[in-house]
C-alpha positions in Angstrom: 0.0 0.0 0.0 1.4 3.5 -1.4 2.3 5.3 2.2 1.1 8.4 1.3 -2.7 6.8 0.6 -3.4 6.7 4.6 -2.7 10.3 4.8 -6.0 11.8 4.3 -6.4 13.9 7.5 -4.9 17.4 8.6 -4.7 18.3 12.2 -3.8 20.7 14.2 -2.3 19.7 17.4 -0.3 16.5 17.9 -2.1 15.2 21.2 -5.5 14.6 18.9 -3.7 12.0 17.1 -1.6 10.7 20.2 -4.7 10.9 22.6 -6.3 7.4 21.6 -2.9 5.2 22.6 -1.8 6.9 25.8 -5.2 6.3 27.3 -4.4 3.2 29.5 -1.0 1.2 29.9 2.9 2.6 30.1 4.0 5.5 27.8 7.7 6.4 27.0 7.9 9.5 25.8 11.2 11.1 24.4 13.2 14.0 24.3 11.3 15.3 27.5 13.4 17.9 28.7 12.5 21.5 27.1 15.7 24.0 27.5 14.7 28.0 27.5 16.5 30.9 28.1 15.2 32.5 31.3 16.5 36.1 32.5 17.6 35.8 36.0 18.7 39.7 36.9 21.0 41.1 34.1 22.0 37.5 33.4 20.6 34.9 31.1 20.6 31.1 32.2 18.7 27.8 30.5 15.4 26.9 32.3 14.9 23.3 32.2 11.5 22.1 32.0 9.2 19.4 31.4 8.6 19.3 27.5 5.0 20.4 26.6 4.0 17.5 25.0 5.6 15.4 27.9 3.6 17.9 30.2 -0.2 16.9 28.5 1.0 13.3 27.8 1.8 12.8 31.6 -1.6 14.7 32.3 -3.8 12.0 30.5 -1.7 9.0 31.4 0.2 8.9 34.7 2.1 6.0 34.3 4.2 7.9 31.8 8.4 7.9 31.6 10.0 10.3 30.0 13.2 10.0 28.6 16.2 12.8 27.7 20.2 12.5 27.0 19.6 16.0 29.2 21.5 15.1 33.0 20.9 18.4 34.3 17.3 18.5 32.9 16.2 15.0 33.9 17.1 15.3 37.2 15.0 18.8 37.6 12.2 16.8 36.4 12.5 13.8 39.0 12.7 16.6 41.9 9.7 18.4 40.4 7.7 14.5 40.3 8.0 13.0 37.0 8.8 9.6 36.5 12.3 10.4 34.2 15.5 8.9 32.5 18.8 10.5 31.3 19.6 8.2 28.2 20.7 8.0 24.5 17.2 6.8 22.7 19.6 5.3 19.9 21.5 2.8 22.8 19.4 2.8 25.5 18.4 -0.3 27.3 15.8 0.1 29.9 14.9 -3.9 30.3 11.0 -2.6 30.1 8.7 -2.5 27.1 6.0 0.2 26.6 2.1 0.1 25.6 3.0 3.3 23.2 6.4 5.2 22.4 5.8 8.7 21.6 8.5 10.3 19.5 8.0 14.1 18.6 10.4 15.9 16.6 13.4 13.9 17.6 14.3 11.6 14.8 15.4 15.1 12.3 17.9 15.5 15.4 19.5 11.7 15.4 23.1 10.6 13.4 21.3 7.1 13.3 17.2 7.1 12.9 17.4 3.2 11.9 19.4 2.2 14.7 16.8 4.6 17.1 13.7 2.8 15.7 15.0 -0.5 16.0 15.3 0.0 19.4 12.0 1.7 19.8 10.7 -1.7 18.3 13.1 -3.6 20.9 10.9 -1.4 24.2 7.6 -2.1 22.4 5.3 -4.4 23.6 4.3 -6.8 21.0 0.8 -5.1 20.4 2.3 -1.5 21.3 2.4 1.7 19.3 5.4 3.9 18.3 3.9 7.0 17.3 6.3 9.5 15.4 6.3 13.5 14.5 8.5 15.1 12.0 8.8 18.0 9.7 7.5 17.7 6.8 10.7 18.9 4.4 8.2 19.9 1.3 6.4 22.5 3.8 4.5 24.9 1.9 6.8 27.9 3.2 9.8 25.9 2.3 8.9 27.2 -1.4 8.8 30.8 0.0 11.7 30.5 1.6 13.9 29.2 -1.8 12.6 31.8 -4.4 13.3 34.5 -1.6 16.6 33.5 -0.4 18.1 30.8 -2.4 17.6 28.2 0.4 15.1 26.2 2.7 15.1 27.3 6.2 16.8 24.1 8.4 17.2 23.8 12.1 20.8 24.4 12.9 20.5 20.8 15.1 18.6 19.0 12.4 20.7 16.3 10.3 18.1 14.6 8.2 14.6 14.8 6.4 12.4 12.1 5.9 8.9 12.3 4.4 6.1 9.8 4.9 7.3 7.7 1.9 11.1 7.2 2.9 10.2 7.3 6.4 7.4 4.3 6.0 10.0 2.2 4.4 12.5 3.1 7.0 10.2 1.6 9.7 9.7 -1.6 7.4 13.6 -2.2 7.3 13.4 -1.8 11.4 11.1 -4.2 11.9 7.7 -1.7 12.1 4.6 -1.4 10.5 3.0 1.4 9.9 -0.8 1.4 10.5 -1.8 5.2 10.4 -0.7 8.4 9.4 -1.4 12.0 9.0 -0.9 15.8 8.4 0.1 18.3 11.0 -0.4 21.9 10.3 -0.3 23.8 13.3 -2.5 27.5 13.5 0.1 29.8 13.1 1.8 32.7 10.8 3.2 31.9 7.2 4.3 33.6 4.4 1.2 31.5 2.5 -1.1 31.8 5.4 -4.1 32.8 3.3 -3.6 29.8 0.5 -3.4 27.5 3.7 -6.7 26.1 3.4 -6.5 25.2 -0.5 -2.6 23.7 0.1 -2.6 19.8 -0.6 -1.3 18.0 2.5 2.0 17.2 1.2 2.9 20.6 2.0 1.6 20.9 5.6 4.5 21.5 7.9 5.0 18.4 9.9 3.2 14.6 9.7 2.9 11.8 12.2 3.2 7.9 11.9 2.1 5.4 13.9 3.6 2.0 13.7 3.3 -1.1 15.4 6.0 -4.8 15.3 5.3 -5.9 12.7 3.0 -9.1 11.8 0.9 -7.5 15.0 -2.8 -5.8 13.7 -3.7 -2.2 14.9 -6.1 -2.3 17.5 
């Protein structure tokens, strides 16, 4: 089945396609730490804390671990009560498997994404769910952004793209299966803000995958 045939939805926020397998059972999420400048008199020092997705997850579904290669953040977390890891996702062993892994925006950021998912198939329970969020590298401003300056606009910590077609067959080659997908466009500003509505997905500005072992069904 073509990938890109699954992808007929375009959402808005992340959690309404997470929502349905955090519910009940253990949730991993990862990258959990979020790292802000804060102004602390006339000097500036990084606020560590909980990541906002981590934040809602852990608000639906207690039994939630978040995980972050972060020391320093991870351990503000534990002393602020959340349930929290300092580890590489790529090597990490916990000796535990999950009911859902939730992945957002963190593969663009890794040297090895096949390596990572295998081992997010290795923590997954044999009927779990590895949901994934990435950008989208055919976003709609991306066009913008070429004609007006030559080149696409790329995180300075980002080393990859994937869309849902590479990314699909990825998951195959790791052992995954992917059972759902969709569009993310969040509400915000863009330089083709009012042609939004009329875009075709493939140039929203992110899209999710959810994947499961594979031979398992999507329940």
């Amino acid at each position: 089945m073509d990938a890109t045939a699954m992808f007929k939805r375009i959402i808005r926020d992340r959690l309404e396609f997470i929502r349905p397998h955090i519910l009940r059972g253990s949730v991993l999420d990862l990258g959990c730490v979020s790292s802000r400048p804060a102004r602390e008199g006339t000097r500036q020092r990084l606020s560590r804390l909980p990541d906002l997705l981590f934040k809602r997850i852990c608000e639906i579904n207690p039994d939630t671990t978040g995980v972050d290669i972060d020391a320093e953040g991870i351990e503000l977390l534990r002393q602020a009560g959340y349930q929290a890891v300092c580890a590489d996702v790529v090597t990490m062993d916990l000796g535990r498997q999950f009911d859902a892994i939730v992945a957002g925006e963190i593969i663009e950021h890794l040297d090895n994404p096949g390596l990572f998912l295998r081992n997010m198939r290795r923590h997954l329970k044999p009927t779990g769910a590895l949901i994934v969020s990435t950008p989208n590298p055919f976003h709609g401003s991306q066009v913008w952004r070429i004609w007006r300056h030559g080149r696409p606009s790329v995180h300075e910590e980002h080393v990859g793209w994937h869309d849902p077609l590479t990314l699909t067959r990825l998951m195959q080659r790791s052992g995954l299966e992917v059972c759902d997908g969709c569009w993310l466009r969040p509400p915000k500003y863009s330089p083709l803000k009012n042609l939004r509505q009329h875009l075709r997905g493939y140039f929203s500005s992110n899209f999710m995958l959810l994947a499961r072992p594979a031979g398992t069904t999507d329940k």
